[in-house]
C-alpha positions in Angstrom: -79.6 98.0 24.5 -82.4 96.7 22.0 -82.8 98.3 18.8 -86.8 98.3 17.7 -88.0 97.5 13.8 -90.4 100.0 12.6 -91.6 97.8 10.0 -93.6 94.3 10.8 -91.4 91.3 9.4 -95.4 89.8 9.1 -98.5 91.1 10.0 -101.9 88.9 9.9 -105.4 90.1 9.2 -108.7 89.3 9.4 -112.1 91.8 9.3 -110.4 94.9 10.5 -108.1 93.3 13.3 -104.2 92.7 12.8 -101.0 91.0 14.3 -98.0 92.0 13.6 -94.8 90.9 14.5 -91.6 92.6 14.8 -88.1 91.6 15.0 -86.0 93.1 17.2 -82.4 92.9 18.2 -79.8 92.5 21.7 -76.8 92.0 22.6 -76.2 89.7 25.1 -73.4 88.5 26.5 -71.7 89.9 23.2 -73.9 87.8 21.2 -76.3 89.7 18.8 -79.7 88.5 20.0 -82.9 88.4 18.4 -86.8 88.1 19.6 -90.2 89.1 18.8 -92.8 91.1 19.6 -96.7 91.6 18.8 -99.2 94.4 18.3 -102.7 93.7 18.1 -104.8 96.7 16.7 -108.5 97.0 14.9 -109.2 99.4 12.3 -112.2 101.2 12.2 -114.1 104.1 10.8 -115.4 107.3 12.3 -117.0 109.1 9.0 -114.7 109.7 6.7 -111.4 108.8 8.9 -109.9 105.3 9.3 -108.6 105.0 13.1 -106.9 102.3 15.2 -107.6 101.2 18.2 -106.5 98.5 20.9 -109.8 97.8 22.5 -111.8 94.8 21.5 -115.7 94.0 21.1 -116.9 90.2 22.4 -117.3 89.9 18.6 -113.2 90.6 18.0 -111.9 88.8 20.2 -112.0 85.1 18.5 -110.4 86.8 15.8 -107.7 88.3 17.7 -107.2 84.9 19.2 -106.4 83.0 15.7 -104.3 86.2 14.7 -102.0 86.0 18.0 -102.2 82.2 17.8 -100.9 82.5 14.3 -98.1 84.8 15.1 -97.3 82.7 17.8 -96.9 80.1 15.2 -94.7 82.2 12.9 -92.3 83.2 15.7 -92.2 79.8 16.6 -91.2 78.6 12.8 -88.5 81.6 13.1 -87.5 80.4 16.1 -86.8 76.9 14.6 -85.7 78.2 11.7 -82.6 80.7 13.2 -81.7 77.1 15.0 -81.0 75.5 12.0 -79.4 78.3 10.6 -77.2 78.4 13.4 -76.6 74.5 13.2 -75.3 74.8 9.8 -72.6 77.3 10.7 
């Protein structure tokens, strides 16, 4: 059964958009397993209230596209980094 974070282990930002990631944990096979997961979400304002929202203008979207690339890159770097970990065990 997977347990869910609640809190982002990194979360990137750029004009109103954000990637987070979370970390979450498995087990498998008796093993305790862990992977990632991302939310993408702009912020915007209607008056006086800040909202989210998951839908994206033409003018987001390149900037969704670095965020997710760069928290591809930081799971990846995780990734690499539990291996090692792991290694020197």
């Amino acid at each position: 059964m997977a347990q869910t974070s609640t809190k982002p282990v990194k979360a990137f930002r750029l004009r109103g958009v954000s990637a987070s990631v979370f970390e979450n944990h498995s087990k498998t096979d008796g093993r305790d397993v862990a992977f990632h997961k991302v939310s993408l979400q702009r912020v915007y304002r209607d008056g006086d209230d800040w909202k989210t929202t998951t839908s994206f203008s033409r003018d987001d979207l390149p900037i969704a596209r670095l965020l997710m690339e760069r928290a591809w890159q930081f799971i990846l770097d995780a990734e690499a980094s539990r291996g090692r970990d792991e290694d020197e065990e």
